[in-house]
N, C-alpha and C positions, 0 to 999 in steps of 0.2 A: 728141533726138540730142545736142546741146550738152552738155543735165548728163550724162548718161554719158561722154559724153569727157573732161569737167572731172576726171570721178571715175576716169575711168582714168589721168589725165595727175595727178591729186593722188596717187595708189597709187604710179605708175613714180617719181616725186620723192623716196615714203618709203621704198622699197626702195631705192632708188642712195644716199639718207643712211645705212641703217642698212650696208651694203654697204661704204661708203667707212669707217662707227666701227668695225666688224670689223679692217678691215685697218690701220687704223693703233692698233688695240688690240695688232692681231698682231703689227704693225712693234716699236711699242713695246716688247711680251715679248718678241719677240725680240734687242733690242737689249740688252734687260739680260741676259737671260741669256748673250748673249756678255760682253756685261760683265764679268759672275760667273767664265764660264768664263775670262777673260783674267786675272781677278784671279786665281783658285785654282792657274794657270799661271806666275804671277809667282809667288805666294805660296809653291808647290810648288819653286821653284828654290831660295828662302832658307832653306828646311825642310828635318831630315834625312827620311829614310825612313820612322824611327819614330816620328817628333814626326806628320809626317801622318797614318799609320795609329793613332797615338791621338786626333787630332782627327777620323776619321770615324770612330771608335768601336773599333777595332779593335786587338786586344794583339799587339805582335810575336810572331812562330811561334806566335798561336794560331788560334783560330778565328773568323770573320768573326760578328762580334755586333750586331746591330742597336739603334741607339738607343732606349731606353724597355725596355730588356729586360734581365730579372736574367738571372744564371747561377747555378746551384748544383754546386760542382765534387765528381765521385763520388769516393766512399773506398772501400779496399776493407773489408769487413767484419773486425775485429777477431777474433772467432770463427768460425771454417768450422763450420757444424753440417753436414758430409758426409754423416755416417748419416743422420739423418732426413731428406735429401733423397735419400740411396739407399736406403732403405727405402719410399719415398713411390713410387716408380719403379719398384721391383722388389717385390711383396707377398712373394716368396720369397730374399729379401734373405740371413737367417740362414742357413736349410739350404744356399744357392749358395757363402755364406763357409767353410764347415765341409767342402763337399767339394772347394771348392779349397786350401786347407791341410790337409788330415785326412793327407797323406804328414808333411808336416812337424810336425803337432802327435804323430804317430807317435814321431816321429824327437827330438823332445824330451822325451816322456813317457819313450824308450826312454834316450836321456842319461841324462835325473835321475836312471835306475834305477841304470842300470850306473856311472857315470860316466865312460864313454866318448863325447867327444863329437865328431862328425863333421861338419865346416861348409867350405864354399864361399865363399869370399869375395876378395877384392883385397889384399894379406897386408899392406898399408898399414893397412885398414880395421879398427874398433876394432868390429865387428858382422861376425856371416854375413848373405849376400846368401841363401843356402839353406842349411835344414838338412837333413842327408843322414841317410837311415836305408836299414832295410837292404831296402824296395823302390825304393832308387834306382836309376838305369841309370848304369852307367861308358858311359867314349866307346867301349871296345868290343861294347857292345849287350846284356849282361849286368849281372843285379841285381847289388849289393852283395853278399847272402846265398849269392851263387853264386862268390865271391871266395875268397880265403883267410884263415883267423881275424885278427882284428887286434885292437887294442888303443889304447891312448891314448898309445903311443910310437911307432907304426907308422908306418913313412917309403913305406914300399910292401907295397902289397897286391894280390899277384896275384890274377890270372885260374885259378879251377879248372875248368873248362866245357876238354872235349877237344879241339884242335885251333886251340883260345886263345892266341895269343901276347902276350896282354893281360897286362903286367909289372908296373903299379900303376894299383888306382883311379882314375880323374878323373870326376868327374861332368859328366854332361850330361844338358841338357832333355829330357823323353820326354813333355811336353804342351805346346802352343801358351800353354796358360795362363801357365806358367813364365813365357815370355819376354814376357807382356805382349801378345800377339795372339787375344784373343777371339773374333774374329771366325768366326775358320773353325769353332767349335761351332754356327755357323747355320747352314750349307751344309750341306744336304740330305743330301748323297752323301760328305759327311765319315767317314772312320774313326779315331776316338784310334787305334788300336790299328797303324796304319799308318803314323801322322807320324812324321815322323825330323826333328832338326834339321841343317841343311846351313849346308854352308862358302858363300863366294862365288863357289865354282865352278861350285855349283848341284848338288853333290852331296854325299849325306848322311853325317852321321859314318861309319857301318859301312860305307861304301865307299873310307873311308880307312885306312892303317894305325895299331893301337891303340897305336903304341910312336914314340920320337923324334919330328921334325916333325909327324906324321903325315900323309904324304903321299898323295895321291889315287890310289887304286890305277884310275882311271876317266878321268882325263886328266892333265896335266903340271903340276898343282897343287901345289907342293912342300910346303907348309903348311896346317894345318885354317884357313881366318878364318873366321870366323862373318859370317854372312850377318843377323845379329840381334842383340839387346842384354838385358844383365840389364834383369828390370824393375824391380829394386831401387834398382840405380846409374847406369843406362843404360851400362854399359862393355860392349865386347864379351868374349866367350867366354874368348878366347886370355888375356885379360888377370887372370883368376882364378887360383888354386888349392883343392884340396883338400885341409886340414888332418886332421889327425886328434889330438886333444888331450884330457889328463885335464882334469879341475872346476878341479883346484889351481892346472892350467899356465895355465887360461883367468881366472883370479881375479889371475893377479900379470900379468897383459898388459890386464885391465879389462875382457876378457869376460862376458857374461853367461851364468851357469846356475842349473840347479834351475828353479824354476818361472820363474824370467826367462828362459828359453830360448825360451819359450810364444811364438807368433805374435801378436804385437801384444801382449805381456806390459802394456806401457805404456799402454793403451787398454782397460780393463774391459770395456765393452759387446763390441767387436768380441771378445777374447779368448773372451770365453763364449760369444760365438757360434761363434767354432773350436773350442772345446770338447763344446757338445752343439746347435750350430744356432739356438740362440734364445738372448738378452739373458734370462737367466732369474735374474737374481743372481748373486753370488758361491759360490753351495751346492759348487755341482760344485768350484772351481777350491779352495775351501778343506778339500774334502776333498783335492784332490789334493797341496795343498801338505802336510796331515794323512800321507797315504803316503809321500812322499817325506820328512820327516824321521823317520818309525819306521825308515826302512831303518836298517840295520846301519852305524855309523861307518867300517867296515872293510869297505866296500862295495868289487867291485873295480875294477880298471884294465883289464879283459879283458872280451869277449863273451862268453870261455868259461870263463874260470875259476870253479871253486868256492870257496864263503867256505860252508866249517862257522861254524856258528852259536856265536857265542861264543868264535870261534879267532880268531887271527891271520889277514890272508889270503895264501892260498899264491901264491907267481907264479909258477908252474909254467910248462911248455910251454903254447903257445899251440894247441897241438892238444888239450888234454885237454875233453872238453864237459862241460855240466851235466848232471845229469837232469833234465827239462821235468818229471817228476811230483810232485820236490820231497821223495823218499823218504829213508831215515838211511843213512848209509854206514857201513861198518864200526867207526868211530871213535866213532859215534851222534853226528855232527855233522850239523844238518840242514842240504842243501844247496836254500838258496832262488834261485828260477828269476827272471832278472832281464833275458830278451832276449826 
């Protein structure tokens, strides 16, 4: 009985020594670390703001960086390669681009010809935002080709459609794609053929009238505002016009024509793809530039005027047409079809 008790009474001894070295292990970390903390307290009042957050590692207005660790700060890449990561995304990339511009690369094949050129843009701007041809829609809800003849001096071009009191031109969006909203080609129960673009009244152009403010024939809206934006410029609607301009007029103001009228003229690959749907080379777009300088130097200023072949061109009335078959008129000047 004795050595067991010896041996319990030698145990309780070594447990209250190690017991009492804990806690004055603890007293003592604990005193310095108030310590530390009194000093970095003092220390913190003689220091600015910045001087501290760069002694615990950290850059004014940036981000909290941990000692022993690099940073490597991001650039943006010097080159955008766009296409090939929209091509990478979309397998049908090309044909998507061709029939979203196929109005416009229309509407510039149809310039080069005639040289009448017809452009939408912010009359500041030294580029059209759209090119107009003749399936565009006016703010009256009628094509172009449904308007009356024009030409490359034409200040206004009415409305011939009965019952129109559409007095000139303006164009407006007749696809979501126009104004840069995508989106709604997903939607199931979507009709192109139904969209209209609307003011901020929440009603659509043709429910406003085609002439002056044009005021909302639907509530007390005294003005069209767009409710949307170019997606060229991001300005809204109101802020545009509709030019209508020769080659020559667009050449001393620094426009571009002929084959720079082309949808992304500036960008080969994307061009050829507005041209036949695929980056297929240059074949296509250098025949085309091949066409447009055989045309006739005395090409005209009109959609409708004739140019005999080898004449002067006449500037006749603006009502006289071509012949679309391209046959010899009395004169045996051959009249080539150019709309």
């Amino acid at each position: 009985m004795s050595k067991t008790s010896s041996k319990t009474k030698n145990s309780a001894n070594a447990t209250s020594q190690s017991r009492s070295s804990v806690a004055k292990s603890t007293s003592k970390k604990t005193s310095e670390d108030t310590g530390k903390q009194e000093l970095v307290s003092q220390q913190s009042k003689d220091v600015s703001p910045d001087r501290a957050l760069q002694q615990s590692g950290t850059k004014p207005g940036k981000m909290l960086i941990p000692k022993g660790y690099t940073m490597r700060a991001i650039q943006p890449a010097k080159n955008y390669d766009v296409i090939s990561f929209a091509r990478a995304m979309n397998p049908d990339f090309g044909p998507r681009v061709q029939k979203l511009f196929e109005v416009e690369k229309e509407a510039a094949l149809e310039a080069a010809q005639t040289g009448v050129y017809v452009g939408w843009r912010c009359p500041e701007f030294k580029w059209d935002c759209q090119r107009v041809g003749r399936s565009s829609k006016c703010f009256c809800g009628h094509l172009l080709s449904e308007h009356d003849h024009y030409n490359g001096r034409s200040v206004r071009v009415p409305c011939k459609q009965g019952g129109c009191t559409c007095k000139a031109f303006i164009w407006i969006p007749s696809r979501p794609e126009e104004i840069g909203e995508f989106w709604f080609q997903r939607r199931r129960d979507f009709d192109p053929s139904a969209w209209r673009a609307k003011c901020r009244c929440k009603h659509t152009h043709e429910e406003h009238d085609p002439t002056g403010m044009h005021r909302c024939r639907k509530c007390g809206c005294g003005a069209f505002n767009s409710n949307f934006l170019c997606a060229a410029c991001d300005k809204h609607w109101e802020l545009h016009e509709t030019f209508f301009e020769t080659s020559e007029d667009r050449k001393q103001n620094g426009l571009p024509t002929g084959p720079d009228y082309l949808p992304f003229a500036e960008i080969p690959s994307l061009r050829n793809m507005v041209l036949t749907g695929e980056d297929d080379g240059d074949m296509s777009y250098m025949k085309m530039q091949e066409a447009i300088a055989e045309l006739p130097s005395n090409k005209p200023t009109s959609n409708t005027t004739i140019v005999p072949y080898n004449q002067p061109a006449a500037r006749g009335p603006a009502g006289v047409h071509g012949n679309r078959a391209g046959n010899h008129d009395s004169s045996g000047g051959f009249k080539p079809v150019y709309d």
